[in-house]
C-alpha positions as CSV (number, residue, x, y, z in Angstrom):
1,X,0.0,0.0,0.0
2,X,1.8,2.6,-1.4
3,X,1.9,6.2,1.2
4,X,0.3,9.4,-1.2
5,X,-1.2,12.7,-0.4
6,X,-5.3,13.0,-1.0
7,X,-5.6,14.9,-4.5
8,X,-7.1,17.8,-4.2
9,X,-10.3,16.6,-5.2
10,X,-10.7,14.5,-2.3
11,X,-10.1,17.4,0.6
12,X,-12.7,17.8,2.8
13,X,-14.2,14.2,1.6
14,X,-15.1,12.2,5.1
15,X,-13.8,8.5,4.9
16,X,-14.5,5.5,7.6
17,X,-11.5,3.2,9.0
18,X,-12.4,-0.2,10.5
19,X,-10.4,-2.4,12.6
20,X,-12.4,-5.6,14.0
21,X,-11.0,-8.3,15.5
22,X,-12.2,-11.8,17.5
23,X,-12.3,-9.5,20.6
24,X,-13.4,-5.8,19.2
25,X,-14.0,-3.3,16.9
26,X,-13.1,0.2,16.8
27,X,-14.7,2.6,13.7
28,X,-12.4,5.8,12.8
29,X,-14.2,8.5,11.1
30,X,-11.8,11.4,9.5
31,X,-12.0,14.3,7.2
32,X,-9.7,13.9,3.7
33,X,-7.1,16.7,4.3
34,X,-4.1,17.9,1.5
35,X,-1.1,16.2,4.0
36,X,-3.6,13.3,5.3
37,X,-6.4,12.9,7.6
38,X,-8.0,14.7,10.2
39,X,-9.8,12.6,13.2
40,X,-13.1,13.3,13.6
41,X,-14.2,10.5,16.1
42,X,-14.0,7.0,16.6
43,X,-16.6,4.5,18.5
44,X,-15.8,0.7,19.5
45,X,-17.6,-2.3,19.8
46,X,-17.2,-6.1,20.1
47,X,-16.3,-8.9,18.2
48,X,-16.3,-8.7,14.6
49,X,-15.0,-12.1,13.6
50,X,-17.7,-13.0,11.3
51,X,-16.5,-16.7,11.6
52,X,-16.1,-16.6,15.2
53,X,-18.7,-14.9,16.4
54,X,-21.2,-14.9,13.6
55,X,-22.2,-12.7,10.9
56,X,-25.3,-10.8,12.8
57,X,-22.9,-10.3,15.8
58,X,-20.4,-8.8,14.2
59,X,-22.4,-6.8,11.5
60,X,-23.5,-5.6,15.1
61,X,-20.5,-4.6,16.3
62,X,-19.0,-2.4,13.5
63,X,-22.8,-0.9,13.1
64,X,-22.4,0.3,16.5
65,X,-18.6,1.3,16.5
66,X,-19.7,3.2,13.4
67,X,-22.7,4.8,14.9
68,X,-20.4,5.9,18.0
69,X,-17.5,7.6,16.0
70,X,-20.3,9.5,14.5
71,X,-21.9,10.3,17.3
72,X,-18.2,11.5,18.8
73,X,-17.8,13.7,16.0
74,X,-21.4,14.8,16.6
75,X,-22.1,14.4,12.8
76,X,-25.1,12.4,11.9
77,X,-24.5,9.0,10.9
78,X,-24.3,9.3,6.7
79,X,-22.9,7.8,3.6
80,X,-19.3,8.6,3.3
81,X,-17.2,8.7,0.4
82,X,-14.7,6.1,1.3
83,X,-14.5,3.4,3.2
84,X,-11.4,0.6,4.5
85,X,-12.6,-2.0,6.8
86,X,-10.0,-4.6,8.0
87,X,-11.4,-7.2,9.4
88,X,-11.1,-10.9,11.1
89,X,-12.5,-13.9,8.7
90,X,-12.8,-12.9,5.2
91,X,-10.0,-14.9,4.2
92,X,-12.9,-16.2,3.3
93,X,-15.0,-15.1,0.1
94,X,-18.2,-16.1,1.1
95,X,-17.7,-13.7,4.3
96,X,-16.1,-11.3,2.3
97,X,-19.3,-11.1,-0.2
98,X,-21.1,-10.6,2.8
99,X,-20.1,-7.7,4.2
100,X,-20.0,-6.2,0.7
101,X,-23.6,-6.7,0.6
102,X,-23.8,-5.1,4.6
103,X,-22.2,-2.4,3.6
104,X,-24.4,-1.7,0.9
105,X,-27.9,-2.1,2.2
106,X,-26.4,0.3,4.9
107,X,-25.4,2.7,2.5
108,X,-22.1,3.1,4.3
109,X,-19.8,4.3,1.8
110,X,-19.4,5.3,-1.6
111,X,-16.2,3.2,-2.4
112,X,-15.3,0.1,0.1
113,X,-12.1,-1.8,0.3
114,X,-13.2,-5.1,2.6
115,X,-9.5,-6.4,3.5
116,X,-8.3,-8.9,6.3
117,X,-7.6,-7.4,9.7
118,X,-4.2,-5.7,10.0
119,X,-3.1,-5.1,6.2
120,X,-3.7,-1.6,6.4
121,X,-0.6,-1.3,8.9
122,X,1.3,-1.9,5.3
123,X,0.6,1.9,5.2
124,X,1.3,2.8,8.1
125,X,5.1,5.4,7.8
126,X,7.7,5.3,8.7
127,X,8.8,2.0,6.9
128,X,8.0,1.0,3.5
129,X,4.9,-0.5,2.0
130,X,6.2,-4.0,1.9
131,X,8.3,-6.3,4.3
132,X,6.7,-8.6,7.4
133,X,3.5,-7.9,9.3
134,X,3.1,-9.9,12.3
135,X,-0.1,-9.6,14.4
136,X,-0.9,-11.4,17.3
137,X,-3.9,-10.3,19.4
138,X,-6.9,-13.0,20.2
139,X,-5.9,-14.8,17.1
140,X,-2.8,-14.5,15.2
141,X,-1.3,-14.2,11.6
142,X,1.9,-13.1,9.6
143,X,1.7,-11.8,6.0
144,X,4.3,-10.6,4.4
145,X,4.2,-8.5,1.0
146,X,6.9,-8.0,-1.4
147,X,8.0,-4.9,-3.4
148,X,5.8,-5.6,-6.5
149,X,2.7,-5.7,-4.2
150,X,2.6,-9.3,-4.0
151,X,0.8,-11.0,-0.4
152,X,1.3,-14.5,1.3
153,X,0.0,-15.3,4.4
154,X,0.9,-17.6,7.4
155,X,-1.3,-19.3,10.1
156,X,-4.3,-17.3,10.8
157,X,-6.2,-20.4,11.1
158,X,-8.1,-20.2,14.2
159,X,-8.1,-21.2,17.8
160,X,-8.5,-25.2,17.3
161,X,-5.8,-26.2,14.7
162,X,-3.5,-22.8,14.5
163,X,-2.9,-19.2,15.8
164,X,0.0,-20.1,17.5
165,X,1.4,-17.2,18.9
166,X,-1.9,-15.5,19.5
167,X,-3.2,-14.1,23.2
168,X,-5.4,-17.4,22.9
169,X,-2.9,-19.8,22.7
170,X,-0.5,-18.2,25.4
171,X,-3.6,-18.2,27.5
172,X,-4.4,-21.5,26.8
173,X,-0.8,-22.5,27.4
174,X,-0.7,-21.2,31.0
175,X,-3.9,-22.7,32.1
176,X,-2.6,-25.6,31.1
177,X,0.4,-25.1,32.6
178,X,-1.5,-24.0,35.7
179,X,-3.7,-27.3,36.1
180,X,-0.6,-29.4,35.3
181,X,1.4,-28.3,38.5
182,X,-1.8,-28.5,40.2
183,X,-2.3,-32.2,39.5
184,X,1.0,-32.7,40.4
185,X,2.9,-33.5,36.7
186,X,3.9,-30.2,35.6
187,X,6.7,-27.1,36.7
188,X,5.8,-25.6,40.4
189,X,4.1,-22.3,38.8
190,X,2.7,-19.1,39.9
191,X,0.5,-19.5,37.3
192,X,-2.0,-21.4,39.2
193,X,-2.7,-18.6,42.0
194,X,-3.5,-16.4,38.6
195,X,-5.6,-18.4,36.8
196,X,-7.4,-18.8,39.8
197,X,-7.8,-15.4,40.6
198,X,-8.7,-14.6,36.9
199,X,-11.3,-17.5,36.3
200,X,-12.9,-16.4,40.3
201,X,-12.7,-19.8,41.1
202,X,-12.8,-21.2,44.6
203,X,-10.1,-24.1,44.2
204,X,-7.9,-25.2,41.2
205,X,-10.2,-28.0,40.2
206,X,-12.7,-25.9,39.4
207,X,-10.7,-23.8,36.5
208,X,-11.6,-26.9,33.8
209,X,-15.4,-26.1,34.1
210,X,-14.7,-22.6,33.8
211,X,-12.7,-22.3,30.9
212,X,-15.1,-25.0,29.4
213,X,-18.3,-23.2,29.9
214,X,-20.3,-22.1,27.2
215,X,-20.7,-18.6,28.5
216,X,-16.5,-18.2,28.0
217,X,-15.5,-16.5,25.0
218,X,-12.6,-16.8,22.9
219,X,-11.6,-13.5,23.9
220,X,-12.4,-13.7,27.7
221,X,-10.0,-17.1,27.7
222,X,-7.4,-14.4,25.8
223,X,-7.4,-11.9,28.4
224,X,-4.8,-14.3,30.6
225,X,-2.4,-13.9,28.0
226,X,-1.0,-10.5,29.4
227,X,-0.7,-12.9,33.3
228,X,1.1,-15.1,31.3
229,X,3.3,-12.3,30.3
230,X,3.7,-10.7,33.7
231,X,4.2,-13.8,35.1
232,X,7.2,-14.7,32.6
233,X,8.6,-10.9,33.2
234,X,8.8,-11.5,37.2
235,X,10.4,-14.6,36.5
236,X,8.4,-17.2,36.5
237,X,10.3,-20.2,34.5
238,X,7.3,-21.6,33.1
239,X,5.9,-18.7,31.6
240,X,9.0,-17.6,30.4
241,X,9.1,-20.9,28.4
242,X,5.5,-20.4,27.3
243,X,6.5,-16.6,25.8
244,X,9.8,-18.5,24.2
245,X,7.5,-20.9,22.8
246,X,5.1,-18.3,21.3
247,X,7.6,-16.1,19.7
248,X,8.8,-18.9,18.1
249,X,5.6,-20.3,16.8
250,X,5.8,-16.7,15.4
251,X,9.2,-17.1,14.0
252,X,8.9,-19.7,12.1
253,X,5.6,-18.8,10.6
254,X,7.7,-15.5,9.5
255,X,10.5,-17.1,8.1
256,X,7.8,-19.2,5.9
257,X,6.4,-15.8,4.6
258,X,9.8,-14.6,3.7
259,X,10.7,-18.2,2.0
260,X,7.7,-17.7,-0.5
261,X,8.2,-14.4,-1.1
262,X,12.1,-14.8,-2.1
263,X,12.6,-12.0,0.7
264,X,14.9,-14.5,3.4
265,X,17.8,-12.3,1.9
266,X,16.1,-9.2,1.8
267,X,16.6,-6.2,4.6
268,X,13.2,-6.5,5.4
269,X,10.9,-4.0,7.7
270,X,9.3,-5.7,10.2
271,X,5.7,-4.5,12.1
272,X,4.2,-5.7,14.5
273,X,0.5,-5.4,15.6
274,X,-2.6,-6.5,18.1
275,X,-3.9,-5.7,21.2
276,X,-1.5,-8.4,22.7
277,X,1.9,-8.0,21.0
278,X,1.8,-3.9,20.2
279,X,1.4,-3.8,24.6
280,X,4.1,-6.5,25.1
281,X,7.4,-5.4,25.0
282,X,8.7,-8.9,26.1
283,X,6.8,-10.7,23.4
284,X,7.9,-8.3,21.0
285,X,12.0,-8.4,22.0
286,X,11.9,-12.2,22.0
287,X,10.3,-12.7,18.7
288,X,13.1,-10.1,16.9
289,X,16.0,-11.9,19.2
290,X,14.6,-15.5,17.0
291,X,14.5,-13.6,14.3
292,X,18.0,-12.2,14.5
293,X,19.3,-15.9,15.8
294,X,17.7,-17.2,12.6
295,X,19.7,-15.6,11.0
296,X,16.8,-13.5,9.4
297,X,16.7,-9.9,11.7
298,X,14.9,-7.4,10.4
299,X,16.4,-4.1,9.1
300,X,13.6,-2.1,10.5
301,X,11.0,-3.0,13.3
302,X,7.7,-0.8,14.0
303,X,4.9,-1.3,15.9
304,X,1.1,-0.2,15.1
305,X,-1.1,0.2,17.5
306,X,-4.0,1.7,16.0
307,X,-5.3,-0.1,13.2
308,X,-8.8,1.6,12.5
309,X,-6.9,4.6,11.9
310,X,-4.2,3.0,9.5
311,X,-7.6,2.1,8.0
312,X,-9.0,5.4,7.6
313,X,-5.4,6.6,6.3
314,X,-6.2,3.6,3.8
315,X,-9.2,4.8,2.7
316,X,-8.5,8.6,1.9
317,X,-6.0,7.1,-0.5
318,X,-8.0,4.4,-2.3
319,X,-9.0,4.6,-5.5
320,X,-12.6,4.3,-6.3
321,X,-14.2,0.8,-5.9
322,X,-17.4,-0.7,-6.3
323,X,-19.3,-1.3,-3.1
């Protein structure tokens, strides 16, 4: 995604950015300006998975993040002339189509660009449009784009049979890890005293059924990864091998992008994004030290932490597209 100034033309234009995820949305509403965009407002939401969640849920979500960054700009809600949503799940075309035909029976933009969540942060300056893109939030994935434009992606394929690397699959690892030294076969932990305080259990045995229950989300399950983190940054051997583990599950899925791109002798950029990496600086370090190990570092690394408005920066500079 190639960084340009608005034409002319364009000034004043207002344009949406979307960033929805297994755990939320957030909606981005800006004004076209000569030198970029101006923020008008922004709303969030839920999930927006579409896989995940399901379709009226997260049509849901982004309504209501949309409706909010309208109503924080105190604009009514109206068709604008541009629109970039990035979103979990359509990977798939059938979900894809989808929200194509959402976004038209709601009128919500002019032009629409429906791409997965985080490839927007290709835009994001300082670093060049191309390079490695690793995001690890609820879920994870790496894609990786070459100079000519061209995309391959790595993992992404949800909680059951991939993501490794994601918030879910730490978490998922320290409960684990947690239960384990509680039935007596694993590492001594502190782990267990956290997942019991985050699950508001009364005793350990009780953390299967709670992470089991229907009423636990994805997301919720997630929200231990950060413990995990803590836990592994005070010291704690086992979640340090859990974070080790993770940033490796990243690396390799990284070094697979760069094989298939012909970039594994490139100077590559690297950026990293989601809620869970962007606000982890150990994850972060010890996925770049792999890297650098592999003998693959990266020439450049940057972090984006707000991709609804790396979608909105999208979205002034797209060319028209049919909705």
């Amino acid at each position: 995604m190639a960084i340009a100034e608005p034409s002319q033309a364009a000034v004043g234009e207002l344009v949406l950015g979307i960033d929805g995820g297994g755990s939320r949305c957030t909606a981005v509403l800006a004004r076209r300006q000569p030198a970029g965009i101006d923020e008008l407002g922004r709303g969030h939401d839920g999930p927006a998975n579409a896989v995940a969640a399901g379709f009226d849920e997260a049509a849901a979500s982004v309504a209501a993040a949309v409706d909010a960054a309208f109503a924080a700009a105190q604009l009514p809600v109206q068709t604008v002339a541009s629109a970039c949503l990035g979103l979990a799940g359509v990977g798939q075309e059938d979900v894809r189509l989808r929200w194509h035909a959402w976004c038209r029976e709601r009128s919500l933009a002019a032009a629409v660009e429906i791409t997965p969540d985080g490839l927007p942060a290709f835009g994001s300056p300082p670093l060049p449009g191309w390079g490695l893109l690793v995001i690890s939030g609820t879920g994870s994935i790496v894609w990786g784009r070459d100079a000519r434009g061209g995309l391959h992606r790595c993992g992404g394929r949800g909680g059951l049979i991939g993501d490794e690397g994601s918030g879910l699959a730490i978490a998922t690892a320290g409960l684990r890890a947690a239960i384990r030294f509680h039935d007596g076969w694993g590492p001594a932990t502190s782990l267990l005293a956290a997942a019991i305080q985050h699950t508001s259990v009364d005793r350990p045995d009780d953390l299967p059924a709670a992470v089991a229950a229907a009423t636990i989300s994805r997301a919720a399950i997630s929200r231990f990864a950060p413990q995990v983190i803590a836990a592994a940054e005070a010291g704690d051997p086992e979640a340090g091998r859990i974070v080790a583990a993770a940033a490796a599950d990243l690396g390799h899925q990284s070094l697979a992008v760069l094989t298939r791109l012909g970039l594994q002798s490139e100077a590559y950029p690297l950026r990293l994004t989601g809620g869970l990496l962007c606000n982890s600086p150990l994850l972060q370090q010890t996925l770049v030290a792999w890297l650098t190990k592999a003998g693959h570092p990266p020439a450049a690394v940057a972090t984006v932490d707000d991709l609804a408005l790396a979608a909105a920066t999208a979205a002034a500079l797209s060319s028209r597209q049919e909705t």
